[in-house]
C-alpha positions in Angstrom: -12.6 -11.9 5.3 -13.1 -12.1 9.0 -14.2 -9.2 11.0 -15.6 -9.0 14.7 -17.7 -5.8 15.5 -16.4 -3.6 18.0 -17.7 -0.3 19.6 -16.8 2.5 17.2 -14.6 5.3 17.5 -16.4 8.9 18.7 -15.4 11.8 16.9 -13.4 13.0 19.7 -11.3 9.8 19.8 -10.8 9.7 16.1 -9.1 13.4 16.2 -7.4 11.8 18.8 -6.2 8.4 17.1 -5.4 10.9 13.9 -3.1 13.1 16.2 -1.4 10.3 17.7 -0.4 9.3 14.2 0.7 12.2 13.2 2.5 12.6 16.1 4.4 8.8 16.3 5.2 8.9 12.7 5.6 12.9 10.7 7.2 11.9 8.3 6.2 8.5 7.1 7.1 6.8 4.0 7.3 3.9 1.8 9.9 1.4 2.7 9.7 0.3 -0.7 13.2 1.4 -2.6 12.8 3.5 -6.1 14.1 6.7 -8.1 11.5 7.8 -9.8 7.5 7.1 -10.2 8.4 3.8 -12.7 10.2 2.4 -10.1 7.5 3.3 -7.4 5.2 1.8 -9.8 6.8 -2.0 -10.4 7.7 -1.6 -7.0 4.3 -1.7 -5.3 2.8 -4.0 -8.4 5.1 -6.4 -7.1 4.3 -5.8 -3.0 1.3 -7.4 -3.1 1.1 -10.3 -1.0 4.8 -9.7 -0.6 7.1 -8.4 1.8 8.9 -4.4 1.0 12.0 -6.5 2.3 11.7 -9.0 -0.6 10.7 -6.3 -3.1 13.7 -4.0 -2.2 15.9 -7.7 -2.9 14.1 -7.7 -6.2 14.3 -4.7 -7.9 17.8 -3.5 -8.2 18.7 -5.9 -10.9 15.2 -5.8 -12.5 15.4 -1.7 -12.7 18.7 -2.3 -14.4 17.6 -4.5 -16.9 14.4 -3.0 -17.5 15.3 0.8 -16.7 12.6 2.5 -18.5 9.0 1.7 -19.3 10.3 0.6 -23.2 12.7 -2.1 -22.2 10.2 -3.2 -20.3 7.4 -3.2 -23.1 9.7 -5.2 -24.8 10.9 -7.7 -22.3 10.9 -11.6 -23.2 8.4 -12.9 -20.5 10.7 -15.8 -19.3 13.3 -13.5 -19.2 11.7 -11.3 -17.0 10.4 -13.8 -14.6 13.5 -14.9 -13.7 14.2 -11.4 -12.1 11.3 -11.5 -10.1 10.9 -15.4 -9.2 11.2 -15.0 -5.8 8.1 -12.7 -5.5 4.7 -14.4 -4.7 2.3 -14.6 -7.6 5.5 -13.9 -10.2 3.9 -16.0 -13.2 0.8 -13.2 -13.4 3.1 -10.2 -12.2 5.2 -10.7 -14.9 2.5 -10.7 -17.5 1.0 -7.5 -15.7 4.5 -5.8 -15.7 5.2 -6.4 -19.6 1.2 -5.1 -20.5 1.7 -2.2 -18.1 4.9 -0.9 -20.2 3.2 -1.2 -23.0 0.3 0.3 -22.4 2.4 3.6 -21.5 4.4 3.6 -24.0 1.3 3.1 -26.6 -1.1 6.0 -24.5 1.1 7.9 -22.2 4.2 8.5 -24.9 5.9 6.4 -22.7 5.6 8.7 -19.2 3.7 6.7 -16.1 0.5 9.0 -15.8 -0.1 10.6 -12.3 -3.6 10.4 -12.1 -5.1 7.6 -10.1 -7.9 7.5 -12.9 -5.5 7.2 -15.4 -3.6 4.4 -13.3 -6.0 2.0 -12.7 -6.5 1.8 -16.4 -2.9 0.1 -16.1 -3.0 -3.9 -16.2 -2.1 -4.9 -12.7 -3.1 -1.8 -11.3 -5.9 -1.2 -8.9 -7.0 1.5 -6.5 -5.0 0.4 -3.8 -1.9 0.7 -5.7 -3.0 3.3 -7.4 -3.4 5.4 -4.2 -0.1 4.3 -2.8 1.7 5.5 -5.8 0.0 8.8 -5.6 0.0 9.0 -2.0 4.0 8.0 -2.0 4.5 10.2 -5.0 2.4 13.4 -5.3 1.4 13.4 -1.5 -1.7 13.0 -2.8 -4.6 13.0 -0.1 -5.9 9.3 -0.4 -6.1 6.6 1.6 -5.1 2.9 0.9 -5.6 -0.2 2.9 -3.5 -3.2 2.2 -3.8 -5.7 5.4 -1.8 -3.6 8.2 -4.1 -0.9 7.7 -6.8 -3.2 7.8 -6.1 -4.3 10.9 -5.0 -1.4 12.9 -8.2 0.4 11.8 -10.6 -2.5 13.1 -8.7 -3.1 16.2 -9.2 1.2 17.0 -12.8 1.2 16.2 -12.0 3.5 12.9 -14.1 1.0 10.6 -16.5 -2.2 10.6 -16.2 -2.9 7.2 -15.7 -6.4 6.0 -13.6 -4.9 2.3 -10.6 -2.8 1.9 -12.5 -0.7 -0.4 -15.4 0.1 2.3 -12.5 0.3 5.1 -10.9 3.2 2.9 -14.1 5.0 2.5 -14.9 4.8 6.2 -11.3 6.0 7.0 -11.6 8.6 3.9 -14.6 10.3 5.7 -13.7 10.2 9.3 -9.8 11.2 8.9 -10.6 13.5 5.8 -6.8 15.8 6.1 -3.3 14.3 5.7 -4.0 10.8 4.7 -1.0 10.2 3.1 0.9 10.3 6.5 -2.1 8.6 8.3 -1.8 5.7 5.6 2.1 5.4 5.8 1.7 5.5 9.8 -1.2 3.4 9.5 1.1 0.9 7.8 4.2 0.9 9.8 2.1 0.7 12.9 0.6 -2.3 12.1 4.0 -3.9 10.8 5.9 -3.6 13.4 3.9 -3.3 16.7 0.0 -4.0 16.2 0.9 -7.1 14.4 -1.3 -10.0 13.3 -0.1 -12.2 15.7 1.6 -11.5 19.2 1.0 -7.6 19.0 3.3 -5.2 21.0 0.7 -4.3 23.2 2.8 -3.0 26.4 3.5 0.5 26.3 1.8 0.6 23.0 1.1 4.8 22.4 -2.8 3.5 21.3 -3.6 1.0 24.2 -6.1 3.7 25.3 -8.0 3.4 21.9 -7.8 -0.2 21.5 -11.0 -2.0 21.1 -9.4 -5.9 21.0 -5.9 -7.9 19.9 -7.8 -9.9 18.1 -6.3 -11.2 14.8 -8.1 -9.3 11.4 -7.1 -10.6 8.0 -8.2 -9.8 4.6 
């Protein structure tokens, strides 16, 4: 992961940075498509390191062959990759998806828990989905960073760290009220004006914060 340091954000600034958010974008949500917290589930299993766009190509036909967590416990592996082919990383998805389902139907009677404890204990799950599905779902008040968020919160002076995990903590304790609108916001910021490369910069409602354009991955 490379980071560069840049000159933190004061307190004052961060209130600031957090109201502009919440200003720019109320009522933020996923652009991921589902019904219910299954769908919401697959859904951001299969996000990573893929687009919402591709996802939301995806899933109609895989919801409808796989429409609740049993079908999809008992889904012939081949069978199900070919739903989801298109999707980076679909070999180990796939694998993931089927274990998930089972896993509920064997410990949960079959109902996706909505605890993030109780989700990461899901194959294929970790804390960052986990927090998006309770952020998207519950309005739970966590934070996740997936690379827009990342980004947006180096390039503010919100966080130094060099992990998502550290940069969630950081952005935990500074922004500590509505993080499920800050993440959402944080997210669509960063998609579709502070991009990775050739950021909207001009007229940009955070130029005053910004501490660089330069490029963050993780």
């Amino acid at each position: 992961m490379a980071t560069k340091i840049v000159k933190q954000a004061t307190k004052i600034e961060i209130e600031q940075i957090k109201a502009l958010f919440l200003e720019h974008y109320p009522d933020s949500l996923t652009e991921l498509n589902y019904n219910n917290i299954y769908e919401l589930l697959i859904a951001v299993m299969l996000s990573a390191q893929c687009t919402d766009k591709r996802v939301n190509i995806i899933t109609p036909a895989l919801f409808e062959a796989y429409p609740t967590p049993l079908e999809l416990a008992n889904a012939d592996l081949d069978e199900l990759k070919s739903y989801i082919k298109s999707c980076s990383f679909f070999n180990n998805k796939a694998k993931n998806l089927i274990k998930m389902a089972q896993s509920v139907i064997t410990n949960y009677n079959g109902e996706i828990p909505q605890e993030r404890d109780e989700l990461v204990k899901l194959a294929g799950v970790g804390q960052k989905t986990a927090n998006v599905v309770m952020i998207e779902y519950t309005g739970a008040n966590l934070m996740a960073v997936d690379t827009h968020v990342f980004r947006v919160a180096h390039r503010l002076g919100l966080s130094n760290d060099k992990t998502a995990t550290k940069t969630e903590e950081t952005l935990t304790k500074k922004f500590k009220t509505d993080l499920h609108l800050l993440h959402q916001a944080m997210v669509l910021f960063g998609r579709y004006r502070c991009k990775a490369i050739k950021p909207e910069c001009e007229g940009c409602f955070m130029k005053q914060h910004c501490r660089t354009s330069d490029t963050f991955k993780i």
